[in-house]
The first five atom37 places (N, CA, C, CB, O) and aatype in JSON, in Angstrom:
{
  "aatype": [20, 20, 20, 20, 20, 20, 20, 20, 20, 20, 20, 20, 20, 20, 20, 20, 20, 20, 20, 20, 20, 20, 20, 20, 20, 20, 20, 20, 20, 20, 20, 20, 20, 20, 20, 20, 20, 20, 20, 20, 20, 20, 20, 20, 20, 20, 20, 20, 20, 20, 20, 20, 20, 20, 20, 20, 20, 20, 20, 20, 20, 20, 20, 20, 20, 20, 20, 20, 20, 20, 20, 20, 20, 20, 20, 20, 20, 20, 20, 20, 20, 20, 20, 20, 20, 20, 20, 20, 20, 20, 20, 20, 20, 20, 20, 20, 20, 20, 20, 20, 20, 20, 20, 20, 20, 20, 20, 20, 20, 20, 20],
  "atom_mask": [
    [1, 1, 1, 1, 1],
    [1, 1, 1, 1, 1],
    [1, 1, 1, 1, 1],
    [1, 1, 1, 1, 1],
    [1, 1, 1, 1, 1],
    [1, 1, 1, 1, 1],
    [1, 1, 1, 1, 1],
    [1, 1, 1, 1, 1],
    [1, 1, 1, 1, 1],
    [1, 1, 1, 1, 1],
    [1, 1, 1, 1, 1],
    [1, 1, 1, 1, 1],
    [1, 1, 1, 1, 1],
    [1, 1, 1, 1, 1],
    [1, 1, 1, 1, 1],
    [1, 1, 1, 1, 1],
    [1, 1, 1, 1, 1],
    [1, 1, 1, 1, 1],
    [1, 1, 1, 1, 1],
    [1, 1, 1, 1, 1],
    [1, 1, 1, 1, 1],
    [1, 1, 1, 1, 1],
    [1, 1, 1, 1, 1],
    [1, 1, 1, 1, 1],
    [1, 1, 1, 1, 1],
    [1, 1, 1, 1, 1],
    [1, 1, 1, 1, 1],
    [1, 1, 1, 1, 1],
    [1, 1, 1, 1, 1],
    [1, 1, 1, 1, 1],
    [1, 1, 1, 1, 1],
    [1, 1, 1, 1, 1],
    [1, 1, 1, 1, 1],
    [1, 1, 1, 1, 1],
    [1, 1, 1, 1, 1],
    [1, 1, 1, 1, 1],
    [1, 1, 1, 1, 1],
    [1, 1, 1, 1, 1],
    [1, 1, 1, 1, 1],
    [1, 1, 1, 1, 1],
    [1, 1, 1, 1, 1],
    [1, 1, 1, 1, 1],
    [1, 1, 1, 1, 1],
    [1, 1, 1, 1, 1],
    [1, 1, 1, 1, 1],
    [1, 1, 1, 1, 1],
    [1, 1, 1, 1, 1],
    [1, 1, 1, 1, 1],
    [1, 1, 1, 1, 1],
    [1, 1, 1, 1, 1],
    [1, 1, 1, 1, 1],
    [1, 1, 1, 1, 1],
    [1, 1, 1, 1, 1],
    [1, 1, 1, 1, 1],
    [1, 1, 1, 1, 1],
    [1, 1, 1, 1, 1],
    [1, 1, 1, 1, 1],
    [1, 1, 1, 1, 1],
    [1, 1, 1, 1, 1],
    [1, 1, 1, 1, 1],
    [1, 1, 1, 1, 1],
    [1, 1, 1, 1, 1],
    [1, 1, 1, 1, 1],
    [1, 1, 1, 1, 1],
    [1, 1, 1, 1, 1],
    [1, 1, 1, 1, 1],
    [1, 1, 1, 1, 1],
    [1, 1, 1, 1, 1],
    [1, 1, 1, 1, 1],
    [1, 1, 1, 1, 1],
    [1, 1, 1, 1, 1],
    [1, 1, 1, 1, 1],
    [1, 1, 1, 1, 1],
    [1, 1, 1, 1, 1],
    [1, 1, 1, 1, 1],
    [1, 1, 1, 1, 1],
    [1, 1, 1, 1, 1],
    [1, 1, 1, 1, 1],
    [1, 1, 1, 1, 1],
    [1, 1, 1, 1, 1],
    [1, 1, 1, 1, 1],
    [1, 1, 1, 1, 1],
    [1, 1, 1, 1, 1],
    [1, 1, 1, 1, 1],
    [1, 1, 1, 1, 1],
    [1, 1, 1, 1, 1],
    [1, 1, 1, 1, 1],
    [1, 1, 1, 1, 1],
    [1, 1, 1, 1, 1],
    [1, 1, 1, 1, 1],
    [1, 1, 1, 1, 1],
    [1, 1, 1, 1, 1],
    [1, 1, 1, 1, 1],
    [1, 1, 1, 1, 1],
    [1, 1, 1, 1, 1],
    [1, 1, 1, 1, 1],
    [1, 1, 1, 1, 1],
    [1, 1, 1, 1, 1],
    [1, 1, 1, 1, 1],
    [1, 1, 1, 1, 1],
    [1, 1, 1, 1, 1],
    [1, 1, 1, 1, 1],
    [1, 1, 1, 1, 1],
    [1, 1, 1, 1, 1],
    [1, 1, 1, 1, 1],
    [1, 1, 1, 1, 1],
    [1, 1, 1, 1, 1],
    [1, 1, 1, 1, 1],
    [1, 1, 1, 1, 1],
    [1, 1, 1, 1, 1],
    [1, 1, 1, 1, 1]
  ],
  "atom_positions": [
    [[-17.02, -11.0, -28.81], [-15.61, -10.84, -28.47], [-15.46, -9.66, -27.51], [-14.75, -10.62, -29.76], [-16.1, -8.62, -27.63]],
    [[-14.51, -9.9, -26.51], [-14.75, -8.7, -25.54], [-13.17, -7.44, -26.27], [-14.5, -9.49, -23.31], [-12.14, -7.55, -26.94]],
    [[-13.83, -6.56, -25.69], [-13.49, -5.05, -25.75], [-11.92, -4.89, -25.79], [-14.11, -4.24, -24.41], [-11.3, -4.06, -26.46]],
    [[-11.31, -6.01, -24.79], [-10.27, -5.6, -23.69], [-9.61, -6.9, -23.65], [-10.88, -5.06, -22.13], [-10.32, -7.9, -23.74]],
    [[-7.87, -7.06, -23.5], [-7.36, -8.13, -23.9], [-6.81, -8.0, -23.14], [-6.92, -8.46, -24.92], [-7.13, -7.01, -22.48]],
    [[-5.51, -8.87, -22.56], [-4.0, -8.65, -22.02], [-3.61, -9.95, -22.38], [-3.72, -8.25, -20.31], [-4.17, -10.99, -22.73]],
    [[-1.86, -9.34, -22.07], [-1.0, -10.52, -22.75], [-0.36, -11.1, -21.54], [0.2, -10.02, -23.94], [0.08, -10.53, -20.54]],
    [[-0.38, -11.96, -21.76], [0.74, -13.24, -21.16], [1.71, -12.04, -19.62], [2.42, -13.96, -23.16], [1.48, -12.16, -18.42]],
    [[2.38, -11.36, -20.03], [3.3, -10.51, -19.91], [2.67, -9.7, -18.55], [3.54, -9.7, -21.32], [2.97, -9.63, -17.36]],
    [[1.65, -9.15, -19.42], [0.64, -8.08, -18.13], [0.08, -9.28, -17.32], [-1.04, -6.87, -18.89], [0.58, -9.05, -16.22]],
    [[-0.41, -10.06, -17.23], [-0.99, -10.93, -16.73], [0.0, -11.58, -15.26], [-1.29, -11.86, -17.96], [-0.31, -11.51, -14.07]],
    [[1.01, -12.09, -15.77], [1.7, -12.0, -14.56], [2.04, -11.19, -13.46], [2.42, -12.19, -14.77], [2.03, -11.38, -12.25]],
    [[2.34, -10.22, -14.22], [2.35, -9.01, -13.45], [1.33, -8.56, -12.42], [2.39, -8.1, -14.29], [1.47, -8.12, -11.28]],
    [[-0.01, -8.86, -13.37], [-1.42, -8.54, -12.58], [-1.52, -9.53, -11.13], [-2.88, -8.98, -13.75], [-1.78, -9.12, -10.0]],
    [[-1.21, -10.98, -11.58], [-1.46, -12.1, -10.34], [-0.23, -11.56, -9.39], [-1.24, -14.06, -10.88], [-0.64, -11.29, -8.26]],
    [[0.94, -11.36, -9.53], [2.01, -10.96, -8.78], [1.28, -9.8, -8.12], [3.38, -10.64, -9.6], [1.49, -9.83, -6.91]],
    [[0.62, -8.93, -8.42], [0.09, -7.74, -7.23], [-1.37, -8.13, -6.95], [0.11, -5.93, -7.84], [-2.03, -7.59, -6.07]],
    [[-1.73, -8.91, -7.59], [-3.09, -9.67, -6.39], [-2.47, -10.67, -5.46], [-4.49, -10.73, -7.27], [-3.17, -10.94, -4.49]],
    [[-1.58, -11.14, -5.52], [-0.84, -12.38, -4.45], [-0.6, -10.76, -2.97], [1.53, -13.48, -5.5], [-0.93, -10.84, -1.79]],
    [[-0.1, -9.79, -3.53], [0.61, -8.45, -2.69], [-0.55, -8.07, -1.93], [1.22, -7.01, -3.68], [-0.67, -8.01, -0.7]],
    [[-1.71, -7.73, -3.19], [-2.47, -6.75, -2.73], [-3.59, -7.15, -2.25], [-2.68, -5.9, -3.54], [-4.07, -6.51, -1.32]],
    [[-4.2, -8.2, -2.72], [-5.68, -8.91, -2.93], [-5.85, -8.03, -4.24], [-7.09, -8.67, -1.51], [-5.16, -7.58, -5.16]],
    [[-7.75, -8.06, -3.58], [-8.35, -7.64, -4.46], [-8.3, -5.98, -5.6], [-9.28, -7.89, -3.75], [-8.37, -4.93, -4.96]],
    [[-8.22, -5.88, -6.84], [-7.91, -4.56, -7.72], [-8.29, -4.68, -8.4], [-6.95, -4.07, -8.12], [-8.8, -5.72, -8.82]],
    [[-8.23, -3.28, -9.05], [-9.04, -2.47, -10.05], [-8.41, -2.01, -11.09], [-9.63, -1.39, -9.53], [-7.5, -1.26, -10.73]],
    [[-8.5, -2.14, -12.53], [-7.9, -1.01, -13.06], [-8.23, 0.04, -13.46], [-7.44, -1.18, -13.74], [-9.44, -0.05, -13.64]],
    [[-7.82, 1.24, -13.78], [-8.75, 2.35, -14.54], [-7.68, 3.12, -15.3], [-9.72, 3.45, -13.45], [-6.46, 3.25, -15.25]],
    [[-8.77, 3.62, -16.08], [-7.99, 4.72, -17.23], [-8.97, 6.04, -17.23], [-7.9, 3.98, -19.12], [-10.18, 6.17, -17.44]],
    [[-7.83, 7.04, -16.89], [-9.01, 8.16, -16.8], [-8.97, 8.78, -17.98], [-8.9, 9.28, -15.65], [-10.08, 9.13, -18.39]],
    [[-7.98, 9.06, -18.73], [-7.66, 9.89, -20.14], [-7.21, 11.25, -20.13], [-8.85, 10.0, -20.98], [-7.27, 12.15, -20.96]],
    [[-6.65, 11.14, -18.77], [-6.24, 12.57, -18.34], [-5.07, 12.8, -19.31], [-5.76, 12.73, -16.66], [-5.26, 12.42, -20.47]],
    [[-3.67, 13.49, -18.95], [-3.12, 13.63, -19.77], [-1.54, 12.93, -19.39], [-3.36, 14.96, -20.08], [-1.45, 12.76, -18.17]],
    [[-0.52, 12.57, -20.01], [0.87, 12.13, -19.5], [0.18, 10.74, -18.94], [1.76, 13.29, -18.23], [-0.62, 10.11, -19.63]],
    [[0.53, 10.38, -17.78], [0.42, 9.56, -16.71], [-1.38, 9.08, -16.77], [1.01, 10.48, -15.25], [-1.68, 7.9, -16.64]],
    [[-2.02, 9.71, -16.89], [-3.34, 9.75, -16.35], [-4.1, 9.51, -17.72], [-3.73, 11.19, -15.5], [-5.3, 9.76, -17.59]],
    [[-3.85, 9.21, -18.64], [-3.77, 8.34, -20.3], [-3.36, 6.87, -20.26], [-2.5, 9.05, -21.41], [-3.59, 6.11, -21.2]],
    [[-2.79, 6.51, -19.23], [-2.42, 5.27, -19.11], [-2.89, 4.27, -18.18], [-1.36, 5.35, -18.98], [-2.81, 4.58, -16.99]],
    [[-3.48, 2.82, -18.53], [-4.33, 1.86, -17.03], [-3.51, 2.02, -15.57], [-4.29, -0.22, -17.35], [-2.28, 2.01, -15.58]],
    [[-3.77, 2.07, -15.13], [-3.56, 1.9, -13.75], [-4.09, 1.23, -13.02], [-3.63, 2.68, -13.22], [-5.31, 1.07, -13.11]],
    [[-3.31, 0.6, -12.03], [-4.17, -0.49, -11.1], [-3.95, -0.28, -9.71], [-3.78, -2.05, -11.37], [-2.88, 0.0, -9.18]],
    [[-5.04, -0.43, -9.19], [-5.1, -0.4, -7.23], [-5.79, -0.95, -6.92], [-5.39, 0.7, -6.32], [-6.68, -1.56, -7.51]],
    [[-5.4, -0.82, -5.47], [-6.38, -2.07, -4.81], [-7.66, -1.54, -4.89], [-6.1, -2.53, -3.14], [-7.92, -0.38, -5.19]],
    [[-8.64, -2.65, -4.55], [-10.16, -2.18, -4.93], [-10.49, -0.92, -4.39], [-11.26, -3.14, -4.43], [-10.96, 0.09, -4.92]],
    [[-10.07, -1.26, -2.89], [-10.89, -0.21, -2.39], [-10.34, 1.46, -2.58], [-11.03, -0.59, -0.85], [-11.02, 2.49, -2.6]],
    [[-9.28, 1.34, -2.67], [-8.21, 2.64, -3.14], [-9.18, 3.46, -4.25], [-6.46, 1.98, -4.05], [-9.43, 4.55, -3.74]],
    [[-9.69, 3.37, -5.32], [-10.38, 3.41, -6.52], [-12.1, 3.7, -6.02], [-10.06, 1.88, -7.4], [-12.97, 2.91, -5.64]],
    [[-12.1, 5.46, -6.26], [-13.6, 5.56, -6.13], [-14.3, 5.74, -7.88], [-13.96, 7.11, -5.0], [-13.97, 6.56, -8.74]],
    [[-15.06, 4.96, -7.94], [-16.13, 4.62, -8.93], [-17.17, 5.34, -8.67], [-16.53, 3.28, -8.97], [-17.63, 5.33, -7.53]],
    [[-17.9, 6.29, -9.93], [-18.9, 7.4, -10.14], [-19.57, 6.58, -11.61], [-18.05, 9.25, -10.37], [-19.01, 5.71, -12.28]],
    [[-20.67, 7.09, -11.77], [-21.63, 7.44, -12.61], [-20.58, 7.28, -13.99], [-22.38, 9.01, -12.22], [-20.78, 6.35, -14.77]],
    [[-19.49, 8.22, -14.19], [-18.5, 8.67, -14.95], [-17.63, 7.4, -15.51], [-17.71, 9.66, -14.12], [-16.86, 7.61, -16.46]],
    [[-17.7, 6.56, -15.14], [-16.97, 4.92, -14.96], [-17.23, 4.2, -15.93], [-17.41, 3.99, -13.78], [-18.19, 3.47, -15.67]],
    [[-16.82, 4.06, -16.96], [-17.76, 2.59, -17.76], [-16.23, 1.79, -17.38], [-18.41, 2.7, -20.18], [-15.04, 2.09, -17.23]],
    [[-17.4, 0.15, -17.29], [-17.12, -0.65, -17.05], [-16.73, -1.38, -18.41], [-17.9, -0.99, -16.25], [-17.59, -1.79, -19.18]],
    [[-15.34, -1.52, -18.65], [-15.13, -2.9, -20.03], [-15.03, -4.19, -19.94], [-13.95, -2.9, -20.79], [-15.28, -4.99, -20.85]],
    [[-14.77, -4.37, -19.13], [-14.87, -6.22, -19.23], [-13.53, -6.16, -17.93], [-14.26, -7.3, -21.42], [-12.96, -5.27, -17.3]],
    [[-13.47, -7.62, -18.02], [-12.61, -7.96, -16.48], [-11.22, -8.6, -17.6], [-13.68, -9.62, -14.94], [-11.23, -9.0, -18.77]],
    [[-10.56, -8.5, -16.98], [-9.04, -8.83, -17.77], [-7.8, -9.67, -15.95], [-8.11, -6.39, -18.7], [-7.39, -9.23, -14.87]],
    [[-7.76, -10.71, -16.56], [-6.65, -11.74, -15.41], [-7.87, -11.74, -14.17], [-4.61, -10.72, -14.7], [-7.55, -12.06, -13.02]],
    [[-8.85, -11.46, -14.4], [-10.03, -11.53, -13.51], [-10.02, -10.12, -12.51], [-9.94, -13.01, -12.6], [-10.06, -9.93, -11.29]],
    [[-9.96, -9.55, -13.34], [-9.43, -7.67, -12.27], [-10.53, -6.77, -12.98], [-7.21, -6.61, -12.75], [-10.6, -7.1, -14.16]],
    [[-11.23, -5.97, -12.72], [-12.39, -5.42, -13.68], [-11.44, -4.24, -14.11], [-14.08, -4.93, -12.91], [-10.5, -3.85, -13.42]],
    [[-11.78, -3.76, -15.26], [-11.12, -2.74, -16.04], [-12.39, -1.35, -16.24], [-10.57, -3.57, -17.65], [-13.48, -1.55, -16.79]],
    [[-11.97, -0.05, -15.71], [-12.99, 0.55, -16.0], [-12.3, 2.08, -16.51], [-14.02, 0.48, -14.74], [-11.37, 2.64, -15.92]],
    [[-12.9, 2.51, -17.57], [-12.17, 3.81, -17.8], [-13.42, 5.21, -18.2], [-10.97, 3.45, -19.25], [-14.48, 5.07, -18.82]],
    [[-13.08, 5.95, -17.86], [-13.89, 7.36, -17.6], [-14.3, 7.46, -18.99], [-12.96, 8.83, -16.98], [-13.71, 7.32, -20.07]],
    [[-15.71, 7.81, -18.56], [-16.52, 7.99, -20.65], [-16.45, 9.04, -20.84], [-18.27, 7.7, -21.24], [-17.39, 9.44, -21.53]],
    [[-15.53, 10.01, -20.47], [-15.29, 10.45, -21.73], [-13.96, 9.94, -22.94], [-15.16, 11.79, -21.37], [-13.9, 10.13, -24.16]],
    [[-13.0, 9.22, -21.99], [-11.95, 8.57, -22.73], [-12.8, 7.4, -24.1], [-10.92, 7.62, -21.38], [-12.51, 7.02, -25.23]],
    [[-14.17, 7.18, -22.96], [-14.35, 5.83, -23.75], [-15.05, 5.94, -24.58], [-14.79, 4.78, -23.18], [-15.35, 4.88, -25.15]],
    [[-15.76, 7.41, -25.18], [-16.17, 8.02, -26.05], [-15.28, 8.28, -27.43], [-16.53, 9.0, -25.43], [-15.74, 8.19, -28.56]],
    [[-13.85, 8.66, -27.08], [-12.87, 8.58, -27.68], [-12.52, 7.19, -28.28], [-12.03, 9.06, -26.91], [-12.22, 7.1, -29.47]],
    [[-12.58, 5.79, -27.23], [-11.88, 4.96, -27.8], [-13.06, 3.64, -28.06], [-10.53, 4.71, -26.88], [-12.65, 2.49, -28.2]],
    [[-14.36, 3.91, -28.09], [-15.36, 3.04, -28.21], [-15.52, 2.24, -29.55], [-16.46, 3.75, -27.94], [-16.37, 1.35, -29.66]],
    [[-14.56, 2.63, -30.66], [-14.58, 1.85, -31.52], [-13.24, 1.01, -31.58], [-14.91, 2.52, -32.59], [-13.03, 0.29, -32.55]],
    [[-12.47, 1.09, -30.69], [-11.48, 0.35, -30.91], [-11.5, -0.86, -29.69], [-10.23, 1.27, -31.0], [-12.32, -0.91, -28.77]],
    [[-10.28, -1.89, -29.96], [-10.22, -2.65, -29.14], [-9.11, -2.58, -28.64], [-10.55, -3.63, -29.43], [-8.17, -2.29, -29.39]],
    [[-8.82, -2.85, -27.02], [-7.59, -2.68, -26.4], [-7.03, -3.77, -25.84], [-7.64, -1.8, -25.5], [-7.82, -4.61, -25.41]],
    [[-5.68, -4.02, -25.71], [-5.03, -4.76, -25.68], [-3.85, -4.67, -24.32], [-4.71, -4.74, -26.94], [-2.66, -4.47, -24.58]],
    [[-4.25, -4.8, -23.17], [-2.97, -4.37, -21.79], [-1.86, -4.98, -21.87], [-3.32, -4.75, -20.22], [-1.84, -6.21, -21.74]],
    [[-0.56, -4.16, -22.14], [0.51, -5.13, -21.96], [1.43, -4.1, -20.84], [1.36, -5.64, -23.63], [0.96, -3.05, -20.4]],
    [[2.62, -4.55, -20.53], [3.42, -3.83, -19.52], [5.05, -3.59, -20.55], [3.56, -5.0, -17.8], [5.43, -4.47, -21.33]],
    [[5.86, -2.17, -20.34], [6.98, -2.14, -20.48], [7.82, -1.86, -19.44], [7.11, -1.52, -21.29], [7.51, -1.74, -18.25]],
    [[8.92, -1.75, -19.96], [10.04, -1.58, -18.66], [10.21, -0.01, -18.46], [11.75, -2.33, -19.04], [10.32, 0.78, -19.39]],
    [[10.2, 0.29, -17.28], [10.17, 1.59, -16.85], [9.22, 2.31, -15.96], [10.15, 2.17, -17.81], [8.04, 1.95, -15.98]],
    [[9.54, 3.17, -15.26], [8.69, 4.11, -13.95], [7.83, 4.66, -14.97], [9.66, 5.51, -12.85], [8.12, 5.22, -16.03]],
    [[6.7, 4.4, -14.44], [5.57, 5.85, -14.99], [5.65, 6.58, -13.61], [3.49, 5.4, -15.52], [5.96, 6.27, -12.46]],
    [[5.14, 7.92, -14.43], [4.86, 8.79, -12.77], [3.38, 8.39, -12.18], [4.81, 10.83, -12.95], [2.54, 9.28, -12.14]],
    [[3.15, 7.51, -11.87], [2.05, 7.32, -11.3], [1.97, 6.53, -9.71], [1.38, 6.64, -12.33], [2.9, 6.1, -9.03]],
    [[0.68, 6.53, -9.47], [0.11, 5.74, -8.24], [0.43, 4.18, -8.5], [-1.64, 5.98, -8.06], [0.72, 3.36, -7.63]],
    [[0.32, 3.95, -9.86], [0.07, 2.65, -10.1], [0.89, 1.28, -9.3], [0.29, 2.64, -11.48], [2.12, 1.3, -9.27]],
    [[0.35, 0.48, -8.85], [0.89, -0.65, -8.08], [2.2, -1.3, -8.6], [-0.14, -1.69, -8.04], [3.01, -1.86, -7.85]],
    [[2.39, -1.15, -10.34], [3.18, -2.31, -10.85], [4.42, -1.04, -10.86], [2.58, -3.28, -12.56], [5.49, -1.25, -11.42]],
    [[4.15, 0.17, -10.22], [5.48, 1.08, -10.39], [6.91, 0.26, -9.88], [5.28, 2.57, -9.38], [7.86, -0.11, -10.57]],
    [[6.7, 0.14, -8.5], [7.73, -0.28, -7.74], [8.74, -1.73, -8.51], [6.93, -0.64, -6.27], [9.93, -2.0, -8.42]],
    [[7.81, -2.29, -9.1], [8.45, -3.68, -10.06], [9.4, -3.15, -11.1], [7.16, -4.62, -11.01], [10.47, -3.73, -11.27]],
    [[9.08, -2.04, -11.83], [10.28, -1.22, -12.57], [9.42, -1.17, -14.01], [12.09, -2.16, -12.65], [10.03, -0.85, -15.02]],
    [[8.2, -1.45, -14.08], [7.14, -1.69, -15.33], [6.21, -0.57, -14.66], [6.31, -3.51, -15.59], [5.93, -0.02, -13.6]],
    [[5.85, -0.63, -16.37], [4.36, 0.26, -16.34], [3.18, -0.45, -16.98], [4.47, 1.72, -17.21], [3.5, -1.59, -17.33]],
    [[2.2, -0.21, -17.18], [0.66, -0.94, -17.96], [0.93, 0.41, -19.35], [-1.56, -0.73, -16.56], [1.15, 1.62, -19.29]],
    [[0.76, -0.57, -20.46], [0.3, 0.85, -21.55], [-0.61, -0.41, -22.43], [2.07, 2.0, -22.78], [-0.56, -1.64, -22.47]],
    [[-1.42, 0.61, -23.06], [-2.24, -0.14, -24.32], [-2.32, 0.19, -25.51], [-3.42, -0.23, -24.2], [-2.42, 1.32, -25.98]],
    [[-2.26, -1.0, -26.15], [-2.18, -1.17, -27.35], [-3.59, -1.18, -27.96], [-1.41, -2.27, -27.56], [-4.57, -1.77, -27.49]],
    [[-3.55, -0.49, -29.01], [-5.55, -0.55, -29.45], [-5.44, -0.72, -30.84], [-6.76, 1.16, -29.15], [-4.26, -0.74, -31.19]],
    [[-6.46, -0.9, -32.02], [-6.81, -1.46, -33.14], [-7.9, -1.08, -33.44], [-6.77, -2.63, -33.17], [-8.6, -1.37, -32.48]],
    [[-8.57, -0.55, -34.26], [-10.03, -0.2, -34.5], [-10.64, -1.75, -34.78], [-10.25, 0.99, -35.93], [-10.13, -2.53, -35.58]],
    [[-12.48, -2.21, -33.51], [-13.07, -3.1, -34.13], [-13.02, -3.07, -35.34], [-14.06, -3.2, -33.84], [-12.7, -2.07, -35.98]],
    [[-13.33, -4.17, -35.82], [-13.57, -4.62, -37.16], [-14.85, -5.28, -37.19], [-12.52, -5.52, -37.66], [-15.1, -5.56, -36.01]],
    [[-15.89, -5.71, -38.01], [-17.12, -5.93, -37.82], [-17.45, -7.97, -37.81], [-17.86, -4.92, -39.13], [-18.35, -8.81, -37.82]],
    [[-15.79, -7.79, -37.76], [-16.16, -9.74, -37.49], [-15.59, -9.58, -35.69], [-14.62, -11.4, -38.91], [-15.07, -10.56, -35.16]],
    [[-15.77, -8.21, -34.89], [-15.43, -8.26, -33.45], [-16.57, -8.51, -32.44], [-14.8, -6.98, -33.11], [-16.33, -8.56, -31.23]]
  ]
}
């Protein structure tokens, strides 16, 4: 079972800024406020280090978040959905009036 989910909800959202953007990325750095939360850009916008783990691809977009967050959240499973409202961020889905936040669950050992 993979790592990383999204709903119905985020998903549209996601194809609506690949129709905009092409090709994207998401990431989670685990910074703090804003920078705790996925974010998505276009591919090339998004520099990828050593520092990067890769979780699985979600609406076909790869999802990658900084290990040390993923040190923090390696036993759980996450779930991308979108609410209504500006984050302060870069993120692509700002301008739509949504943000990306996740929802998580600790695996369970039938995961």
């Amino acid at each position: 079972m993979p790592k990383i989910d999204i709903t119905e909800r985020a998903k549209t959202i996601v194809n609506q800024l690949k129709e905009k953007h092409g090709d994207l990325i998401f990431h989670q750095s685990g910074g703090c406020c804003d920078g705790s939360a996925p974010m998505i850009f276009e591919k090339d916008d998004m520099y990828l280090d050593e520092s990067d783990v890769l979780l699985g691809h979600i609406a076909k977009v790869p999802f990658y978040m900084n290990q040390d967050q993923y040190e923090y959240w390696k036993h759980t499973h996450l779930t991308i959905d979108i609410t209504e409202g500006r984050g302060a961020s870069f993120s692509l889905e700002i301008p739509l009036g949504v943000r990306f936040i996740v929802h998580s669950r600790l695996l369970k050992e039938t995961d």
